[in-house]
Backbone and ligand atoms as CSV (ligand in chain L), in Angstrom:
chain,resi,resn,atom,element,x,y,z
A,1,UNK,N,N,93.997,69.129,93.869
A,1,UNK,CA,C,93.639,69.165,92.457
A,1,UNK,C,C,92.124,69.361,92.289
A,2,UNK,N,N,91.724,69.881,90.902
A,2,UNK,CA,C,90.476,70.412,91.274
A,2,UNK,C,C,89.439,69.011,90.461
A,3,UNK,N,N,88.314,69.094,90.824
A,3,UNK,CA,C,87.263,67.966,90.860
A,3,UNK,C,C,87.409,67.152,89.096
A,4,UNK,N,N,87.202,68.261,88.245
A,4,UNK,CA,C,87.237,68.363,86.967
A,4,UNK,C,C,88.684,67.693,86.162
A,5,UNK,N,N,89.894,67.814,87.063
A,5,UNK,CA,C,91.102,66.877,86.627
A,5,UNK,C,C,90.400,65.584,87.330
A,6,UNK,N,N,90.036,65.049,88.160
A,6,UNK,CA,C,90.276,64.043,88.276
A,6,UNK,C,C,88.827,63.121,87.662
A,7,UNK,N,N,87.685,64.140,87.332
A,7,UNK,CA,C,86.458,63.494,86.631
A,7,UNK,C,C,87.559,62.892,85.010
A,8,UNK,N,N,88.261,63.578,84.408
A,8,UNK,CA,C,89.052,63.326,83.054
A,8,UNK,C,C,90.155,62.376,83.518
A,9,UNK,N,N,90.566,61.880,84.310
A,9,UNK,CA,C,91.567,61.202,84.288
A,9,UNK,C,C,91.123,59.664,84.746
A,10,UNK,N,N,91.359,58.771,84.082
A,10,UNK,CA,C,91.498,57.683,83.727
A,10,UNK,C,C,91.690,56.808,84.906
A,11,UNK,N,N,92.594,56.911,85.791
A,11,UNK,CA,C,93.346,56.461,87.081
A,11,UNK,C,C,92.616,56.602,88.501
A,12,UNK,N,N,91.923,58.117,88.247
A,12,UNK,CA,C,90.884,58.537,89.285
A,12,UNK,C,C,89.458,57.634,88.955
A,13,UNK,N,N,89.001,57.410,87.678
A,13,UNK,CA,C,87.823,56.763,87.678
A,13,UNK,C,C,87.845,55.396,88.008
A,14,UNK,N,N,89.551,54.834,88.000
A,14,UNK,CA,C,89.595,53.294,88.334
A,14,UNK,C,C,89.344,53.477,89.837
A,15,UNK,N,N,90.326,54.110,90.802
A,15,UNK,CA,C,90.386,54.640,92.059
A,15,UNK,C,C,88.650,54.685,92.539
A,16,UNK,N,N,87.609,55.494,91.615
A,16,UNK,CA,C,86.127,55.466,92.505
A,16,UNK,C,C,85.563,54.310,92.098
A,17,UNK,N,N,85.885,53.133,91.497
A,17,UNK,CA,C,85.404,51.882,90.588
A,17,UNK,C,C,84.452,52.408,90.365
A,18,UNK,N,N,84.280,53.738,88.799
A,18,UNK,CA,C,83.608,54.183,87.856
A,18,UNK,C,C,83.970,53.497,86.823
A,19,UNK,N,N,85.530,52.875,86.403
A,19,UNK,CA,C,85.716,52.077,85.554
A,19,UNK,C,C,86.224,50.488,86.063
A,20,UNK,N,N,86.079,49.932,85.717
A,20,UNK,CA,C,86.256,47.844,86.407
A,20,UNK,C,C,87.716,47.829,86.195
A,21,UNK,N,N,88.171,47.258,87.597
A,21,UNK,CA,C,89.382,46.637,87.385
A,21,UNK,C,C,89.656,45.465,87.900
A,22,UNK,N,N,90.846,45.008,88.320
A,22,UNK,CA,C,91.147,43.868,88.655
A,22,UNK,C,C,91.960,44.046,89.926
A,23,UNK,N,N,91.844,44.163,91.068
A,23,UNK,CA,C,92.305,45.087,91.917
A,23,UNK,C,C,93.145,44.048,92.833
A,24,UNK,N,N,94.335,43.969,92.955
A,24,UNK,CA,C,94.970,43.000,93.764
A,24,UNK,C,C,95.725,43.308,95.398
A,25,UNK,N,N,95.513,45.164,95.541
A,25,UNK,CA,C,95.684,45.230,96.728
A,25,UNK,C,C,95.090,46.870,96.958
A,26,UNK,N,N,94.467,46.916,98.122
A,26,UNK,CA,C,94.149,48.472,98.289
A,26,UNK,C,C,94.249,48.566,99.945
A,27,UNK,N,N,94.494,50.130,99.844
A,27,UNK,CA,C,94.412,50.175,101.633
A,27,UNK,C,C,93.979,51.890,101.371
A,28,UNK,N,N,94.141,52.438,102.700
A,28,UNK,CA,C,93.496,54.002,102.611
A,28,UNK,C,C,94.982,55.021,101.897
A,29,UNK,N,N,95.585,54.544,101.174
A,29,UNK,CA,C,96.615,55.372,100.063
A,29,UNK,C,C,96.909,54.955,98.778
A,30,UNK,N,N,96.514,53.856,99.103
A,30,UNK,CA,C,97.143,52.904,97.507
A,30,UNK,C,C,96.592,51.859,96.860
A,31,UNK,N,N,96.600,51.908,96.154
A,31,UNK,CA,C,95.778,50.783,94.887
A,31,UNK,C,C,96.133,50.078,94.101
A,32,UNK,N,N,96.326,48.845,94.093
A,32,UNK,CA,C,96.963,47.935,92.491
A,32,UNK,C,C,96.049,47.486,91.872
A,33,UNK,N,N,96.208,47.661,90.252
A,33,UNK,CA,C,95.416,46.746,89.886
A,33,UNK,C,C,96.407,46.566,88.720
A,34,UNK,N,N,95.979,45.159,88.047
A,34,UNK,CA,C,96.691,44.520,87.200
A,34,UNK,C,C,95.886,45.282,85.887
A,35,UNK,N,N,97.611,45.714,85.052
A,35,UNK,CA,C,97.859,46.416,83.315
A,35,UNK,C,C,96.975,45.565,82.900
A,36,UNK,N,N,95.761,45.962,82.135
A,36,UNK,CA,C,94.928,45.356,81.102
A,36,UNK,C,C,95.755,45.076,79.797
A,37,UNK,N,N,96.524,46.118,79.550
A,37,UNK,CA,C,97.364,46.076,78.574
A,37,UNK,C,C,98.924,45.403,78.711
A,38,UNK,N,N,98.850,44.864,79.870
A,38,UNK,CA,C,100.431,45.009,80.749
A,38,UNK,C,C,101.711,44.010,79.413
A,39,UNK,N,N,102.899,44.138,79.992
A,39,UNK,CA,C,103.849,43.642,79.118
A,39,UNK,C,C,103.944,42.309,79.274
A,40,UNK,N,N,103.731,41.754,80.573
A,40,UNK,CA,C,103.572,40.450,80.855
A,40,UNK,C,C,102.543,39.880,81.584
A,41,UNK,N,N,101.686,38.677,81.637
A,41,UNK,CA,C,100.676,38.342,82.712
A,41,UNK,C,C,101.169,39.222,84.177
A,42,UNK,N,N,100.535,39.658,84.757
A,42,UNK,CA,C,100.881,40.112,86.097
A,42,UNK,C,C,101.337,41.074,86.401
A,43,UNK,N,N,101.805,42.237,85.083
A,43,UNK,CA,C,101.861,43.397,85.067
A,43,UNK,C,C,100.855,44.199,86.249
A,44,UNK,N,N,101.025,44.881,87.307
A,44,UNK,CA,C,100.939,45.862,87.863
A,44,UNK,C,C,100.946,47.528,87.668
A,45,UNK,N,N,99.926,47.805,87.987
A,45,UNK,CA,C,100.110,49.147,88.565
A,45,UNK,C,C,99.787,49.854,89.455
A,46,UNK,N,N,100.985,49.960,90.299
A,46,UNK,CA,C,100.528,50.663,92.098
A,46,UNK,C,C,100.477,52.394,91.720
A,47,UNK,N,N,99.066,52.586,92.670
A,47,UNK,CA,C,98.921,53.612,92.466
A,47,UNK,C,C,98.187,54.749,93.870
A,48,UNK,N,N,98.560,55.990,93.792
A,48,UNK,CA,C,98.391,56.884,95.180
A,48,UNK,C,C,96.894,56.421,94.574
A,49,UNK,N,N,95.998,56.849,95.747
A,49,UNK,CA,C,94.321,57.086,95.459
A,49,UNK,C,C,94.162,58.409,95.189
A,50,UNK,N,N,94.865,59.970,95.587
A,50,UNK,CA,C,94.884,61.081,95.540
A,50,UNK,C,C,95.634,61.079,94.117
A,51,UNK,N,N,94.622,62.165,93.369
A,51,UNK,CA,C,95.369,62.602,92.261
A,51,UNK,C,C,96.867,63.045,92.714
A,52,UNK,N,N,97.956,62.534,92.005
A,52,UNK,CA,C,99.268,63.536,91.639
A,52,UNK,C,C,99.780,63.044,90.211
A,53,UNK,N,N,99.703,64.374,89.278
A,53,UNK,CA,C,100.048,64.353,87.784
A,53,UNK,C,C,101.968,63.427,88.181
A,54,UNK,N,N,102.412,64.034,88.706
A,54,UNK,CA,C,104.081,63.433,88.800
A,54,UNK,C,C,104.823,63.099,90.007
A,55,UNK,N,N,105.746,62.713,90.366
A,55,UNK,CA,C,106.091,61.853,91.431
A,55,UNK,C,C,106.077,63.393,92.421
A,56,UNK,N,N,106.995,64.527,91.741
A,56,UNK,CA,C,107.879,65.245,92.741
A,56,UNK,C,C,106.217,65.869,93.501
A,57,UNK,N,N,105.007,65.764,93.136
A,57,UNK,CA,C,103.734,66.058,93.968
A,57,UNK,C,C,103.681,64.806,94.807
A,58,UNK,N,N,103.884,64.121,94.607
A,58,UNK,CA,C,103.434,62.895,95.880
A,58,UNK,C,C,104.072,63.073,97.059
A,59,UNK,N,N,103.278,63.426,98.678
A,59,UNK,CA,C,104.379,63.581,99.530
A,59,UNK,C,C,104.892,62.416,99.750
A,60,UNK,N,N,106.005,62.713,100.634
A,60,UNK,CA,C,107.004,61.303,100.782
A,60,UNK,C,C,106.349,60.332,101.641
A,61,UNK,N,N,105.452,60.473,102.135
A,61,UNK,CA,C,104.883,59.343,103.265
A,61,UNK,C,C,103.977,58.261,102.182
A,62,UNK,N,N,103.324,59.145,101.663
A,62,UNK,CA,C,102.343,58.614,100.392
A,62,UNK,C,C,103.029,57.826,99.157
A,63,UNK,N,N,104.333,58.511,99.424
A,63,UNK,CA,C,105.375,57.961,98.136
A,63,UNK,C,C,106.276,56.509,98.944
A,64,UNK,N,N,106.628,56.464,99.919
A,64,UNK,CA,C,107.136,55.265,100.979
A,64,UNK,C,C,105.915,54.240,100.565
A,65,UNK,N,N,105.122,54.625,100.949
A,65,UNK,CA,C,103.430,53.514,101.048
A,65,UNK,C,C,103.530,53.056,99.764
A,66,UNK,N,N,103.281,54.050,98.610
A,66,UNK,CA,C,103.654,52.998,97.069
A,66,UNK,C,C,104.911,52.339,97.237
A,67,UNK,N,N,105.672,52.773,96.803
A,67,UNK,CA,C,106.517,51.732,96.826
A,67,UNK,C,C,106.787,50.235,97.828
A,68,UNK,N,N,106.299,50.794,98.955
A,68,UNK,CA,C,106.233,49.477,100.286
A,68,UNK,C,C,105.775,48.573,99.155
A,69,UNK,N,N,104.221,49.067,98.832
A,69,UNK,CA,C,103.204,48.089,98.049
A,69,UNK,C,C,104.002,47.585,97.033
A,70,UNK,N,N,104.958,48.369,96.093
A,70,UNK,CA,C,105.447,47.802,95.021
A,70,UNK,C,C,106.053,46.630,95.178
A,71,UNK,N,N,106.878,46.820,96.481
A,71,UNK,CA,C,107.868,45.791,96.794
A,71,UNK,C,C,106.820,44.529,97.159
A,72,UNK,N,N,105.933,44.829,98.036
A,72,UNK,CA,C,105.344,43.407,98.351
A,72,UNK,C,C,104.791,42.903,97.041
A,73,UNK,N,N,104.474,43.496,96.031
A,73,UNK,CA,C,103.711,42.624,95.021
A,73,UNK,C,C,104.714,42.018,94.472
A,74,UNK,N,N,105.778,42.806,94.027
A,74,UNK,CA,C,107.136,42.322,93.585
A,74,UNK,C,C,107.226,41.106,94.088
A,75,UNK,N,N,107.078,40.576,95.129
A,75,UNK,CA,C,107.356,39.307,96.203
A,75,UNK,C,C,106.034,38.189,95.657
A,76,UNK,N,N,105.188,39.169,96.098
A,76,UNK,CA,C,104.177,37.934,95.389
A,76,UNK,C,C,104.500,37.424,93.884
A,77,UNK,N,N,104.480,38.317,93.389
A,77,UNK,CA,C,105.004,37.982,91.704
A,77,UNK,C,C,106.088,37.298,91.232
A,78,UNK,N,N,107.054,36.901,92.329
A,78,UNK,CA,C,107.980,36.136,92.352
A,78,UNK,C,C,107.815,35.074,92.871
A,79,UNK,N,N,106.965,34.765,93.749
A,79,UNK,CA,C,106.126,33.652,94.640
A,79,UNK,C,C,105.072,32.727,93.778
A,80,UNK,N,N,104.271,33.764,93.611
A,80,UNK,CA,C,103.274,33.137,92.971
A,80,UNK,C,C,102.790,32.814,91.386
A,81,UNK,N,N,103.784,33.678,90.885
A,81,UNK,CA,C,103.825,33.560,89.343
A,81,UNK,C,C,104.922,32.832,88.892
A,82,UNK,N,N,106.040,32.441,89.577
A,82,UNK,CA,C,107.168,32.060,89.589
A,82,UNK,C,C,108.222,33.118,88.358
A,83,UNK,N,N,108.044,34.319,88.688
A,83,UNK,CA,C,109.228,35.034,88.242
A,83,UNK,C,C,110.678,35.019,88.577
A,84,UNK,N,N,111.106,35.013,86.972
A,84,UNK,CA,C,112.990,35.195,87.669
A,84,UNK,C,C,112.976,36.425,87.821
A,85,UNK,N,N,111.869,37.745,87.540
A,85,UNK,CA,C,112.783,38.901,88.003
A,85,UNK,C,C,111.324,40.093,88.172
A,86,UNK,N,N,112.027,41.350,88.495
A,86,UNK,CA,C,110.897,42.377,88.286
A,86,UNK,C,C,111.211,43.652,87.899
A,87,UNK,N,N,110.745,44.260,86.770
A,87,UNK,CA,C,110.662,45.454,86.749
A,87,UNK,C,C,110.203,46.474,87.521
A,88,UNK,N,N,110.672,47.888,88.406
A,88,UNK,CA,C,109.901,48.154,89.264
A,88,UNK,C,C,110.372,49.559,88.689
A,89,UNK,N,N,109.374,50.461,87.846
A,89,UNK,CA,C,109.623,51.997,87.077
A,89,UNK,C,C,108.526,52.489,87.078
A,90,UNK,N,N,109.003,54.096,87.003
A,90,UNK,CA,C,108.238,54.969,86.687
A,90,UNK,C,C,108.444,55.617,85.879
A,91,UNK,N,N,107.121,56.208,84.779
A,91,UNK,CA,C,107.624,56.865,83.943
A,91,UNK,C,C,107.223,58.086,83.992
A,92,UNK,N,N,108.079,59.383,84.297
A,92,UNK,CA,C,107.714,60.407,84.773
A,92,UNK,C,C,107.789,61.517,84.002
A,93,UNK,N,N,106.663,62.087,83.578
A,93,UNK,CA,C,106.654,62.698,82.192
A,93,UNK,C,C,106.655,62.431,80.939
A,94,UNK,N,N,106.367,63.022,79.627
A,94,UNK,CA,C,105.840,62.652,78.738
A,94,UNK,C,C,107.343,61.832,77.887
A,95,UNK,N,N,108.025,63.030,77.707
A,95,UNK,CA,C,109.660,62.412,77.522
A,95,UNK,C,C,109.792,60.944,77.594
A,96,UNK,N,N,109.519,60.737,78.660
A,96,UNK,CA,C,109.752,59.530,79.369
A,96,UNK,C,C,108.880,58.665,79.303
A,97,UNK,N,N,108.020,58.859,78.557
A,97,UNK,CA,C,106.881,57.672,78.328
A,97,UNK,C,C,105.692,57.780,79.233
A,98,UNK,N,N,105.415,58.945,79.853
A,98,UNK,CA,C,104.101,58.958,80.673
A,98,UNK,C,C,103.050,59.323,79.924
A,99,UNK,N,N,101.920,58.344,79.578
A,99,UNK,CA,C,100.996,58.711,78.913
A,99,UNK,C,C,99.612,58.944,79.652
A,100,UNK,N,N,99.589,59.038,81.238
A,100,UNK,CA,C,98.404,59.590,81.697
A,100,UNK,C,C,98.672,60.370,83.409
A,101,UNK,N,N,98.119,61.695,83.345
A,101,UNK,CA,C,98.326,62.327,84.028
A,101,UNK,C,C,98.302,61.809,85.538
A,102,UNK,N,N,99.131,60.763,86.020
A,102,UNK,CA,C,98.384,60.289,87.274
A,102,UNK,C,C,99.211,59.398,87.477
A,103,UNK,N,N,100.178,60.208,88.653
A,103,UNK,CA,C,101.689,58.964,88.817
A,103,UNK,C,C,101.337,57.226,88.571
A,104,UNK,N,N,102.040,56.898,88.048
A,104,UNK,CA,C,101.834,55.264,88.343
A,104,UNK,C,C,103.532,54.069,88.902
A,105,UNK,N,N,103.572,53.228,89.844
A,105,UNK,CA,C,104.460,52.780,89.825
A,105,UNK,C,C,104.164,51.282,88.608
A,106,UNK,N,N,105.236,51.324,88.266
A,106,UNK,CA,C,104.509,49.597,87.097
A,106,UNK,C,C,105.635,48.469,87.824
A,107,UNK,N,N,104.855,47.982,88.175
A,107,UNK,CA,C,105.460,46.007,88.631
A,107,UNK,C,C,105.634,45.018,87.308
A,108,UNK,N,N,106.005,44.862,86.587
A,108,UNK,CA,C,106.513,43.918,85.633
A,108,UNK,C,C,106.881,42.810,86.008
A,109,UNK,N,N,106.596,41.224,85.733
A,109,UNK,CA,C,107.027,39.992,86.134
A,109,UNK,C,C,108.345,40.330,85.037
A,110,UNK,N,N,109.027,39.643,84.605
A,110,UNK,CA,C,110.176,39.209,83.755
A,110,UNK,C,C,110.335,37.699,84.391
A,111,UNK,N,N,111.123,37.120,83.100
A,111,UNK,CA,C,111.343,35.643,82.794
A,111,UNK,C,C,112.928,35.719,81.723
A,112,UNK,N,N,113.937,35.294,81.756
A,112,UNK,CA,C,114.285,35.319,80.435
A,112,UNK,C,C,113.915,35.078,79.582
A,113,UNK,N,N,114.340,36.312,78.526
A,113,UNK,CA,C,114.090,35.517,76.781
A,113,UNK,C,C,112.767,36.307,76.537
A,114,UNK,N,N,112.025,37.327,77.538
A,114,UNK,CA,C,110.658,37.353,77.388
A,114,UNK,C,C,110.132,38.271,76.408
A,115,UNK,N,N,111.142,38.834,75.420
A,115,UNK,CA,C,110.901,40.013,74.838
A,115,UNK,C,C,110.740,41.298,75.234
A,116,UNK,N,N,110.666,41.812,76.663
A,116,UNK,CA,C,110.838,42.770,76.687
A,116,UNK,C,C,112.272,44.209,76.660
A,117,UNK,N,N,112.057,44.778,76.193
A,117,UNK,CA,C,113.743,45.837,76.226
A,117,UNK,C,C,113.158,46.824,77.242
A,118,UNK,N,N,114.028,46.799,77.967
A,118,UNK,CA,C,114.192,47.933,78.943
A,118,UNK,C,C,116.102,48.399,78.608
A,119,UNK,N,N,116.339,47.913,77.986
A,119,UNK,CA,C,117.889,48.905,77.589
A,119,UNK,C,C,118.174,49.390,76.653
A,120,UNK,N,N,119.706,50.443,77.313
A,120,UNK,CA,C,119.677,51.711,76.430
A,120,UNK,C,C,121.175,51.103,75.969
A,121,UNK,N,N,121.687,52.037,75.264
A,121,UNK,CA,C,123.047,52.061,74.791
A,121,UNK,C,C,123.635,53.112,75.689
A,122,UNK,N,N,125.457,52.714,76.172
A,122,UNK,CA,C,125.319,53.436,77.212
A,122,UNK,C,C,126.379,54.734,76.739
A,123,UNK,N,N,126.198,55.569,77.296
A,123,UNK,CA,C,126.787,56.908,76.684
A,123,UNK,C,C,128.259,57.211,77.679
A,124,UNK,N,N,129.386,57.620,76.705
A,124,UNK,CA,C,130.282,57.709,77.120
A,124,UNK,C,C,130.345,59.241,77.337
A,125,UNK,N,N,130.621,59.799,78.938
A,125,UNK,CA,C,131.054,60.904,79.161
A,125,UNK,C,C,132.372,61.253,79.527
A,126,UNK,N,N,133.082,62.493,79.292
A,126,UNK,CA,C,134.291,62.894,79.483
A,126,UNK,C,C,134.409,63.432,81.340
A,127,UNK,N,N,134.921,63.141,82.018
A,127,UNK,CA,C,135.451,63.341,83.185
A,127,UNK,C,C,134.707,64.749,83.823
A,128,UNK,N,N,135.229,65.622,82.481
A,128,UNK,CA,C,134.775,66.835,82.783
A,128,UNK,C,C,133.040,66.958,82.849
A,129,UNK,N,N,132.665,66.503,81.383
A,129,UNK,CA,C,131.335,66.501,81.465
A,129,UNK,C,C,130.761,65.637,82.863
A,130,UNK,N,N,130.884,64.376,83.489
A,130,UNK,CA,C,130.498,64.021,84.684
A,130,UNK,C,C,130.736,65.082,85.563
A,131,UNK,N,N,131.727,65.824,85.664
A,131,UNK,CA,C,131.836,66.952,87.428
A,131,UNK,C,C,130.866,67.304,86.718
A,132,UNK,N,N,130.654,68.389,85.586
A,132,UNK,CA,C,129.382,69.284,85.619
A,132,UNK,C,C,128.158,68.834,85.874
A,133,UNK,N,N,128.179,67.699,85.233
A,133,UNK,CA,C,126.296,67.085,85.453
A,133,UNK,C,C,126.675,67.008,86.896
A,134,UNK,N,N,127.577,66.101,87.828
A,134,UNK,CA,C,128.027,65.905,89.504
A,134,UNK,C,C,127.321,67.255,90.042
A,135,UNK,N,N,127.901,68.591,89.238
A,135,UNK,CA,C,127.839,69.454,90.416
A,135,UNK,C,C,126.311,70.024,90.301
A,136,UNK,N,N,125.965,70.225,89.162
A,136,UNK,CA,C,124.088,70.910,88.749
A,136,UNK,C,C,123.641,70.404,89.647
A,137,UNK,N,N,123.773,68.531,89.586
A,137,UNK,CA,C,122.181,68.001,90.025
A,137,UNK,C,C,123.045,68.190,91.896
A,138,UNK,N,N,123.693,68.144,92.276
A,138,UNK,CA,C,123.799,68.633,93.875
A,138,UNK,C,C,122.972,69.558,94.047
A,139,UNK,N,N,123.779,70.526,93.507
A,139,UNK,CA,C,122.908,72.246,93.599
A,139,UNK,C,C,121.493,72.405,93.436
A,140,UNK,N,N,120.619,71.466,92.411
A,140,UNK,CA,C,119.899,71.116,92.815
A,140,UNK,C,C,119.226,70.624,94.053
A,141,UNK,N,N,119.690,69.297,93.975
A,141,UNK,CA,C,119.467,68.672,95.044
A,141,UNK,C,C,119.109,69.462,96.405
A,142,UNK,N,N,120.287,70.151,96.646
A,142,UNK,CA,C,119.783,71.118,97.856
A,142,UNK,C,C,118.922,71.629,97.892
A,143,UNK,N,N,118.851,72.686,96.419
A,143,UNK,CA,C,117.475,73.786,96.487
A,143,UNK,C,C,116.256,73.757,96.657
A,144,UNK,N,N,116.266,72.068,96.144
A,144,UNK,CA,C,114.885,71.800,96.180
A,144,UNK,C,C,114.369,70.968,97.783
A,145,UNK,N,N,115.884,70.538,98.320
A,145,UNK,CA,C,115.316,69.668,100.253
A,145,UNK,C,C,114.811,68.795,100.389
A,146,UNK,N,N,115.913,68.035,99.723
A,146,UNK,CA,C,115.612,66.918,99.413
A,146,UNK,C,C,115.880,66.459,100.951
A,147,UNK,N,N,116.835,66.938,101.814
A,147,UNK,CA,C,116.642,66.299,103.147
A,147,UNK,C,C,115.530,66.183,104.419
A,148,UNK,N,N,114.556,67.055,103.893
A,148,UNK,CA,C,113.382,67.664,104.479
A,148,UNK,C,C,112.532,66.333,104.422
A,149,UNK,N,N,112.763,64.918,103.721
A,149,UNK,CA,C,112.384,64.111,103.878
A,149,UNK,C,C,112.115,63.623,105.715
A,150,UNK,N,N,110.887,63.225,106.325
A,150,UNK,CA,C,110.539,62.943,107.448
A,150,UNK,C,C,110.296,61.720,107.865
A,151,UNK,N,N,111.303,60.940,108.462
A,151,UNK,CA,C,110.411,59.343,108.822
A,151,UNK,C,C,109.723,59.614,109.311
A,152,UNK,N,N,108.473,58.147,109.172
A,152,UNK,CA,C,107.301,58.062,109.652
A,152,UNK,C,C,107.651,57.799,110.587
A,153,UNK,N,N,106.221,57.793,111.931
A,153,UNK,CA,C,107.135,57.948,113.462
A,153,UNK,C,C,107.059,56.543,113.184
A,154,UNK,N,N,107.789,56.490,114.072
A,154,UNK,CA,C,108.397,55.203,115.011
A,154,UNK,C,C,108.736,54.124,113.823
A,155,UNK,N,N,109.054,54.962,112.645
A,155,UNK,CA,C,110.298,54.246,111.770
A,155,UNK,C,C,111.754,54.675,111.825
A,156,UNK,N,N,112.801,54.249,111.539
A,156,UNK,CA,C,113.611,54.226,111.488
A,156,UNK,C,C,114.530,55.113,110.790
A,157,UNK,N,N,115.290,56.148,111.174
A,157,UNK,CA,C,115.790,57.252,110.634
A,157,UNK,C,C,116.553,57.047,109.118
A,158,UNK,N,N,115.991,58.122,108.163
A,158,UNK,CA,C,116.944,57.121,106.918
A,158,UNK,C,C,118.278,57.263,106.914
A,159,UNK,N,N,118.996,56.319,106.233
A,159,UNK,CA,C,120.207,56.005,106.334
A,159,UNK,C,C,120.939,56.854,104.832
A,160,UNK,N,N,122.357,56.446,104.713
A,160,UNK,CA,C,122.856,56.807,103.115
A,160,UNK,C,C,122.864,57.955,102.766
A,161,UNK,N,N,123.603,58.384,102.222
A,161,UNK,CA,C,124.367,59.907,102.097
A,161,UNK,C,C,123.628,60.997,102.284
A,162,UNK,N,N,122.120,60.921,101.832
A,162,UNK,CA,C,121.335,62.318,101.906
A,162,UNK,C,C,120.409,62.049,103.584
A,163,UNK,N,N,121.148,62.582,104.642
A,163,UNK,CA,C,120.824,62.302,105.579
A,163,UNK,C,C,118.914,63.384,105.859
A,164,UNK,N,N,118.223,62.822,106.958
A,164,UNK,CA,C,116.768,63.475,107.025
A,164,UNK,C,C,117.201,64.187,108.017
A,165,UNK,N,N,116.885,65.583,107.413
A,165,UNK,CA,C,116.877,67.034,108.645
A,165,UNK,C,C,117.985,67.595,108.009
A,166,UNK,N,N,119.173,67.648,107.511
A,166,UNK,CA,C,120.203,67.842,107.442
A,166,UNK,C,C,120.218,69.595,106.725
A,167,UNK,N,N,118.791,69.296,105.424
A,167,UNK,CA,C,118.042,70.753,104.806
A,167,UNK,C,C,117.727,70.732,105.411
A,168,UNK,N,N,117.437,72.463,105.326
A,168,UNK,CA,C,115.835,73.099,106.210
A,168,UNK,C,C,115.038,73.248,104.947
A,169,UNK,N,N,113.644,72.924,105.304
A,169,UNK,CA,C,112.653,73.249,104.361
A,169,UNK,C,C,112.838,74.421,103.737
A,170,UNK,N,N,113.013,74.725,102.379
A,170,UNK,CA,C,112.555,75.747,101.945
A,170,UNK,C,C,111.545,76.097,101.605
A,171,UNK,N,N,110.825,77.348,101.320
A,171,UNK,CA,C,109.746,77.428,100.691
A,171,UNK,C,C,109.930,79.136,99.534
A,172,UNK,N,N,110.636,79.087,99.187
A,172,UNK,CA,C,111.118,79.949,98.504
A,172,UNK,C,C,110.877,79.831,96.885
A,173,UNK,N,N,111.356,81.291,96.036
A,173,UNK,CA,C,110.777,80.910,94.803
A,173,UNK,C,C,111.998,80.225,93.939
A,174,UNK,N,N,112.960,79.754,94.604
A,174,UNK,CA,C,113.360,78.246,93.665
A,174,UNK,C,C,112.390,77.646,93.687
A,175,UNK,N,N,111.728,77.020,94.883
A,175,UNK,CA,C,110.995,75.864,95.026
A,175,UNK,C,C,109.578,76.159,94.113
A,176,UNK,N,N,109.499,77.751,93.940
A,176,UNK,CA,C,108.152,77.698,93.155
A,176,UNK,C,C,108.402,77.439,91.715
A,177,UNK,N,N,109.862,78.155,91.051
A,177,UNK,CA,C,110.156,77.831,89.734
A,177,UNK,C,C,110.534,76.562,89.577
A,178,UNK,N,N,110.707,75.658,90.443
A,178,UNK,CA,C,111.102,74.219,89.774
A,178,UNK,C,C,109.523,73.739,90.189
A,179,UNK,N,N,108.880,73.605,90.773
A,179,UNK,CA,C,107.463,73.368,90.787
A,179,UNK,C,C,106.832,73.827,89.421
A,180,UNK,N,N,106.679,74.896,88.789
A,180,UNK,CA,C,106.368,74.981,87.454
A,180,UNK,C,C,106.922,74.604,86.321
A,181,UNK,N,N,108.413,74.542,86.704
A,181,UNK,CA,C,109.248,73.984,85.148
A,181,UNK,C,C,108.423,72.207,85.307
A,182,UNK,N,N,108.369,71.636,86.274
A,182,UNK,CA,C,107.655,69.984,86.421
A,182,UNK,C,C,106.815,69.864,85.629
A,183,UNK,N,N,105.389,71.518,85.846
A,183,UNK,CA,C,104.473,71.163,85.477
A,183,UNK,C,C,104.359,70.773,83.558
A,184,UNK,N,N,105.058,71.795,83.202
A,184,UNK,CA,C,105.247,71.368,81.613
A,184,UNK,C,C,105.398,69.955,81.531
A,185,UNK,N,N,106.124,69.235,81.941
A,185,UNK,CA,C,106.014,68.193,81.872
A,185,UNK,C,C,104.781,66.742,81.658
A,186,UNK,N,N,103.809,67.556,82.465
A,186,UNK,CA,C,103.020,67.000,83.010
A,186,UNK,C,C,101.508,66.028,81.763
A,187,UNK,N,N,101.618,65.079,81.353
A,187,UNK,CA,C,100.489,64.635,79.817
A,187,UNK,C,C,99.285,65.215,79.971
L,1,ZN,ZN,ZN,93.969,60.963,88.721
């Protein structure tokens, strides 16, 4: 990404501590610091140190490492704050509630009763309509390689239906037109 996105973005100036935060874990990929604004005391947000506007830019090694982090704070936040629970989302794209160009994972404490809504009403589909959405997002799924996912060495091969290696990398112009349909997305 070029110098000038990440001088404007908000996330990068916390990342060079150009702006003050409250920083509760960092290593050479990732960064937390606690929501100034957050929904509850202890609100989190884990974050890559490298600009990426949306998840599907984060490579997967970089994307394993956030989340690792998510999970351990998750633990602390259940430890040490005494949470009954945790929110652990992303909001990816504008649709979806992303209001700054610069993936973020959010850690949420929860408690009952605490006021927050995270639910939807749930939508009833017809049999038929499930195969079709079933079969798109496969066809997807493939085009884009999703199995091209790589354990880190001397981790443990992933497990569960979308086996690693199983795609071959593509690099073809599916992969370039769904790379640009993302970018619209992007705040
Ligand atoms: Zn950034």
């Amino acid at each position: 990404m070029a110098d000038k996105t990440r001088e404007s973005c908000l996330i990068c100036q916390i990342v060079a501590n150009k702006v003050p935060s409250h920083k509760v874990y960092e290593d050479d990929l990732t960064l937390a610091v606690l929501d100034v604004n957050g929904a509850n005391p202890g609100h989190c947000f884990v974050i890559p140190k490298n600009h990426y506007p949306i998840i599907e830019q984060v490579p997967d090694q970089e994307l394993a490492n956030l989340f690792g982090v998510a999970n351990k704070i998750s633990s602390s936040i259940f430890e040490n704050l005494k949470a009954q629970g945790t929110n652990i989302f992303v909001a990816n794209g504008i649709p979806a509630g992303q209001t700054v160009a610069h993936f973020v994972i959010n850690v949420i404490p929860r408690k009952e009763n605490d006021g927050i809504n995270l639910q939807w009403k749930p939508k009833q589909l017809t049999q038929e309509e499930m195969s079709t959405v079933e079969l798109k997002l496969k066809e997807q799924i493939e085009n884009i390689g999703v199995g091209k996912i790589e354990p880190i060495e001397g981790s443990k091969t992933l497990s569960g239906p979308v086996q690693a290696g199983t795609q071959p990398i593509s690099e073809d112009d599916e992969d370039e037109d769904y790379i640009s349909r993302q970018m619209n997305r992007i705040p």
